[in-house]
C-alpha positions in Angstrom: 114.0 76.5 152.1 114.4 79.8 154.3 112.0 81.6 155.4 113.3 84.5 152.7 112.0 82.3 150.2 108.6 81.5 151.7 107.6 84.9 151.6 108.6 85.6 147.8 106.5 82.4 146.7 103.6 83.3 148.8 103.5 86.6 147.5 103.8 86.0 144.1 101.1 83.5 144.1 99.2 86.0 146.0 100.0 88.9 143.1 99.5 86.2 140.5 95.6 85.6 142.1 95.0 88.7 142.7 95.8 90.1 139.1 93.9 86.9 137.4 90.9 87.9 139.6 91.1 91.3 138.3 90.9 89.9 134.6 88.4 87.6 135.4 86.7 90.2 136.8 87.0 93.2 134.1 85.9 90.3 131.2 82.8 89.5 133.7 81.8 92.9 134.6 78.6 94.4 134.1 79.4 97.2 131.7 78.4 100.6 133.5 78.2 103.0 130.4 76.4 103.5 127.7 77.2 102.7 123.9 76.2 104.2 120.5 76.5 105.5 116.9 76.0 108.5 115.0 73.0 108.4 112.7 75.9 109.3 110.1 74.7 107.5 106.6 77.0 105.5 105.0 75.2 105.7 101.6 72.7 108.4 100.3 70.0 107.0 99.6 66.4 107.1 101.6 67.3 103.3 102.3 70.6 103.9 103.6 69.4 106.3 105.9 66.8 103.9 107.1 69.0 101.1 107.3 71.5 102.9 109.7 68.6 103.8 111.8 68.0 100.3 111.8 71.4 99.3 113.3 71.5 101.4 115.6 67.9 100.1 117.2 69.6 96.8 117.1 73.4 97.5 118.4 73.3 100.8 120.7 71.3 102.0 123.6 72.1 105.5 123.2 72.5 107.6 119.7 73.6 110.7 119.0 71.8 113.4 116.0 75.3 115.3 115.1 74.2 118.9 113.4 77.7 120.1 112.0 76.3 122.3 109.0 74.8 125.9 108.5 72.7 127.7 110.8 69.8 129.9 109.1 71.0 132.8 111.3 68.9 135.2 108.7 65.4 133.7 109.2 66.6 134.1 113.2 67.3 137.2 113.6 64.3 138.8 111.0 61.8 136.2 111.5 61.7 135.2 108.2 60.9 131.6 107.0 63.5 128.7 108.2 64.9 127.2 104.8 62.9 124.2 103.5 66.5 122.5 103.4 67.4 123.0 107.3 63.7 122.0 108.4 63.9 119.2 106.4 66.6 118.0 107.1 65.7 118.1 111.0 62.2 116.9 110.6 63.7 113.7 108.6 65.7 113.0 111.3 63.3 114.0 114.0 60.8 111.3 112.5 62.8 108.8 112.7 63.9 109.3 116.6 64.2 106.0 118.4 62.0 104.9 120.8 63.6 103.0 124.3 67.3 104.5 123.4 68.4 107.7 124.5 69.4 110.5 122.6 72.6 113.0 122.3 71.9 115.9 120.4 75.3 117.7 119.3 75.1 121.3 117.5 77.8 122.9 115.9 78.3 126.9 116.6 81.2 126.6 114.9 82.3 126.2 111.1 84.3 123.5 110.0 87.5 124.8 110.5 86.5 125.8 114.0 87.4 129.5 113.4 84.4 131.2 112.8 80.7 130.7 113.2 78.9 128.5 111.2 77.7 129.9 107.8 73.9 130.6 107.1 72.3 128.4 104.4 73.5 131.4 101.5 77.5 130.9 102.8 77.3 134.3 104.5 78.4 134.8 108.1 76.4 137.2 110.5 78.3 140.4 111.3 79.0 141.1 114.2 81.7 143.0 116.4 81.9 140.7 119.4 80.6 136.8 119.7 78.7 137.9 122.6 76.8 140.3 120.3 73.4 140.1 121.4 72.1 139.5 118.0 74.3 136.3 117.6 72.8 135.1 121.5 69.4 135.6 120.6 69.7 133.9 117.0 71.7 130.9 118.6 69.1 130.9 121.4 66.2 130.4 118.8 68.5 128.0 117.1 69.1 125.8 119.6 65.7 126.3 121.5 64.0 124.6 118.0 66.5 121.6 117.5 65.3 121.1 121.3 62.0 120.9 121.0 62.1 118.8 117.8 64.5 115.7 119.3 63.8 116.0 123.2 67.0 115.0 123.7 68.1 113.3 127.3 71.8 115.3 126.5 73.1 118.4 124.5 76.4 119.3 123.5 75.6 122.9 123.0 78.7 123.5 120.3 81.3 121.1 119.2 84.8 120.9 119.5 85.0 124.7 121.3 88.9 123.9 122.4 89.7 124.6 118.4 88.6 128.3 118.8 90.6 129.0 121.6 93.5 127.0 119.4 93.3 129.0 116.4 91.4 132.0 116.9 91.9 133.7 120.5 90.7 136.5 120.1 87.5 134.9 120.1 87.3 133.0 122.7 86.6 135.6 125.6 82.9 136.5 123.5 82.8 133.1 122.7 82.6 132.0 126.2 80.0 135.1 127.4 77.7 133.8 124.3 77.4 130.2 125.2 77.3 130.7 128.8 74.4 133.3 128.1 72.5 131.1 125.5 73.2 127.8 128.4 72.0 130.0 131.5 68.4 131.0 129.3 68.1 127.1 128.0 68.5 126.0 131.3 65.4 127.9 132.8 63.4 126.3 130.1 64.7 122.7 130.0 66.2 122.9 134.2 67.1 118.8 134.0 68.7 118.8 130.6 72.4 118.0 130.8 74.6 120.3 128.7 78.2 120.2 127.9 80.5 121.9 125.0 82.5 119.1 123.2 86.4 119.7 123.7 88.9 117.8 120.9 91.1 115.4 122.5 93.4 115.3 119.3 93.5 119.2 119.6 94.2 119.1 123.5 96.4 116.5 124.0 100.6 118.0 122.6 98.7 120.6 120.8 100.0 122.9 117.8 100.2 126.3 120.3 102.7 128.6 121.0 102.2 128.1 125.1 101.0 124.7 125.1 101.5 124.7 129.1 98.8 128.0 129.0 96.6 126.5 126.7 96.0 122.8 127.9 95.6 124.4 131.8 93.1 126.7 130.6 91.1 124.3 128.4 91.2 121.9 131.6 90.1 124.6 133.7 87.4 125.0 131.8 86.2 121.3 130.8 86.4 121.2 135.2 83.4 123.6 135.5 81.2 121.9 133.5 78.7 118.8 134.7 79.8 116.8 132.1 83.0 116.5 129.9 82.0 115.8 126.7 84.8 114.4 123.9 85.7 113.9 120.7 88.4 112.0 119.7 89.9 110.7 116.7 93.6 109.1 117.3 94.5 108.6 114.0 94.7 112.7 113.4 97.1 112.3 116.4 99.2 110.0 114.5 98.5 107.7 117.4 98.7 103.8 116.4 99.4 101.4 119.5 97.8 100.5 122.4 100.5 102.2 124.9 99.8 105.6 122.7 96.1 105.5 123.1 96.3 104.8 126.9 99.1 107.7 127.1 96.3 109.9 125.5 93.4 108.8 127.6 95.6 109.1 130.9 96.0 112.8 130.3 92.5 113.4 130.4 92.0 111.4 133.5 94.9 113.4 135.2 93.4 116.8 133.9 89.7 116.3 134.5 88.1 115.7 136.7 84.0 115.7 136.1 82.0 112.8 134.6 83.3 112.0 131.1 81.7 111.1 127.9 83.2 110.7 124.6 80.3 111.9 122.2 82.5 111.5 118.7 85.1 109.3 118.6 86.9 106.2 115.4 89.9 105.3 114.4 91.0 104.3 110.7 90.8 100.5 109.8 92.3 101.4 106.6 95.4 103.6 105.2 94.2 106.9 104.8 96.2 108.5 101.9 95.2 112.0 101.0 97.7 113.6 98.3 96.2 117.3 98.6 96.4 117.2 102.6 100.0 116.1 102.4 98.2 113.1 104.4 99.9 109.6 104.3 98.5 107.6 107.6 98.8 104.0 108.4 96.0 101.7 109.1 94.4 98.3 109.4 91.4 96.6 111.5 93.7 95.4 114.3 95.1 98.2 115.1 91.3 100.0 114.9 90.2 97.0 117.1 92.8 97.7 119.3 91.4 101.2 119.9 88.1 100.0 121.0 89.1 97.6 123.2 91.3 100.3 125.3 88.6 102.8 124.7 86.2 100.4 126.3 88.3 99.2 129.0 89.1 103.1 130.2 85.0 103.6 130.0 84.3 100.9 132.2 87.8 101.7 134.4 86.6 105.2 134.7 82.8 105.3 134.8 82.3 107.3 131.8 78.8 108.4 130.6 78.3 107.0 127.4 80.5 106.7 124.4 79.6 107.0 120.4 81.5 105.9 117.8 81.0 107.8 114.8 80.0 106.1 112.1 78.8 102.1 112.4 79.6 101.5 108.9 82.1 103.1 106.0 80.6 105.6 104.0 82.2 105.6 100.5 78.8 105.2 98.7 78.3 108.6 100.6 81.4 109.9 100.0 81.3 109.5 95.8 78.2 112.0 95.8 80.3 114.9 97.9 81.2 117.8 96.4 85.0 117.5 94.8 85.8 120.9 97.7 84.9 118.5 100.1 86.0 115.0 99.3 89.5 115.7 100.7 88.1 117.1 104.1 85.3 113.7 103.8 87.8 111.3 103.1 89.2 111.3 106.5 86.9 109.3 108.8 85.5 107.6 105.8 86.8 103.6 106.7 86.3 104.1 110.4 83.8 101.8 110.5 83.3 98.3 112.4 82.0 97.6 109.1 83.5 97.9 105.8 81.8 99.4 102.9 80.8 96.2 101.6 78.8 95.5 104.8 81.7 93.3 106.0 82.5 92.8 109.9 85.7 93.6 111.2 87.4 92.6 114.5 85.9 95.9 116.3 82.3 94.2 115.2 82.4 91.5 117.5 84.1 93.4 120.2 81.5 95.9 120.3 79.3 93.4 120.1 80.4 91.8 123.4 81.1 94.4 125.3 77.0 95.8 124.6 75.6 92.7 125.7 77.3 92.3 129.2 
């Protein structure tokens, strides 16, 4: 045999070992993130809500209080009365805080649309000429100053999905950034070791609907780069996004574009097909490929060192879903079988994958 040979069998037995130690290795590891839930509900009733507490004591050791609604930005800026349906609503979930995990609190400047601010508890919207209008820093100060002290949380995404503001409202987005960056400079002198990030959409970033996508996506990643900790959401499935090699695509071009400690503080994909008529919204999926998702998610969190990552909701929320509003069902429908269990209280693949991936 010449020597020629020699040397290709050696090294391919040496690539061959190498790359079965690697496996053996990245199945063997000691996870080196954190994993979690939303306290999302899947059902509306006291018990529900109690019950997905309950989970997430049992399967997380982080969890994250998501506050995506209406800000009472009236009683803020006159010092009137806080509405007995926001401080309810944040003392219910502030009693049931869970001891030994940590906690992600996530606020929402924002409205839904990520567009304008949030509306007050009435549907109004503060006026205001500029975002950075002192009135609107001083109420979202006070805003975010009480949600503090009633969680404590270890981190704060200070307003969600930010990168959608710049996407469909620039005009915005200059006052925007003074605003929070005023509001995070006066938090920080009162809570100095909190870690605070703004959450940036991965679906919005990543070949994004924008005139100059080039402009857009380097100025995003600009900004995502001056901040302690890159916090994401991300939900494939808006993306059209079904196979492994597309969800490693997706996660590669944040890796090349950041490059600050990463945590993905929303994120699901669809077990289901999502099918909604009025959103012109005809989307294929089923628990393998969801399955699929998680195990490249959690190999790119381990690969990568990422903070912490929370999956949206642990179970699907239809029983929720029948009591919403009919303008809202559409809008509701779309991360409602995201689950890694069904709305019958069934286990799917991602179950047990997320099961062994926590306990390593």
């Amino acid at each position: 045999m010449s020597d020629k040979l020699y040397i290709i069998l050696f090294s391919c037995i040496i690539i061959f070992t190498s790359c079965k130690k690697d496996t053996i290795a990245d199945e063997n590891s000691v996870r080196n993130f954190k994993m979690g839930f939303t306290t999302w509900s899947f059902g509306p009733g006291i018990q529900d809500v109690n019950d997905t507490y309950l989970f997430i004591e049992g399967n997380a050791d982080i969890y994250a209080e998501h506050i995506d609604n209406k800000i009472p930005w009236n009683a803020w800026m006159n010092n009137l009365t806080l509405p007995a349906e926001f401080t309810n609503e944040i003392l219910g979930r502030a009693n049931r805080k869970i001891d030994n995990k940590q906690l992600l609190l996530s606020v929402s400047l924002l409205n839904s649309a990520r567009d304008e601010l949030a509306p007050d508890f009435d549907g109004s919207i503060p006026s205001y000429s500029n975002l950075d209008d002192i009135e609107i820093e001083e109420a979202y100060f006070k805003h975010i100053d009480y949600l503090i002290n009633q969680f404590k949380p270890d981190y704060l995404v200070i307003a969600i999905e930010v990168n959608e503001l710049r996407l469909r409202f620039e005009s915005k987005w200059e006052g925007y950034k003074t605003l929070i960056q005023n509001v995070k400079s006066r938090v920080k002198q009162i809570y100095p070791d909190l870690i605070i990030s703004e959450s940036v959409s991965l679906h919005n970033l990543y070949e994004p609907n924008a005139t100059d996508q080039t402009a857009y996506i380097n100025e995003i990643a600009n900004y995502m780069n001056q901040m302690d900790l890159v916090t994401i959401s991300f939900y494939p499935f808006l993306k059209d996004r079904h196979s492994k090699e597309e969800f490693q695509q997706i996660f590669d071009f944040l890796h090349n574009k950041v490059n600050k400690p990463i945590a993905f503080v929303e994120t699901g994909h669809i077990a289901e097909n999502l099918i909604v008529p009025n959103l012109d919204l005809s989307i294929i999926g089923n628990e393998s490929e969801q399955n699929i998702y998680l195990e490249t998610l959690l190999k790119n969190a381990q690969k990568q060192n990422y903070e912490f990552i929370i999956w949206w909701g642990f179970r699907d929320y239809d029983a929720l879903w029948e009591t919403f509003p009919e303008e809202l069902k559409d809008l509701g429908q779309l991360w409602r079988d995201t689950g890694l269990i069904d709305e019958n209280g069934n286990e799917r693949q991602s179950k047990t994958t997320w099961n062994k991936t926590l306990s390593k």
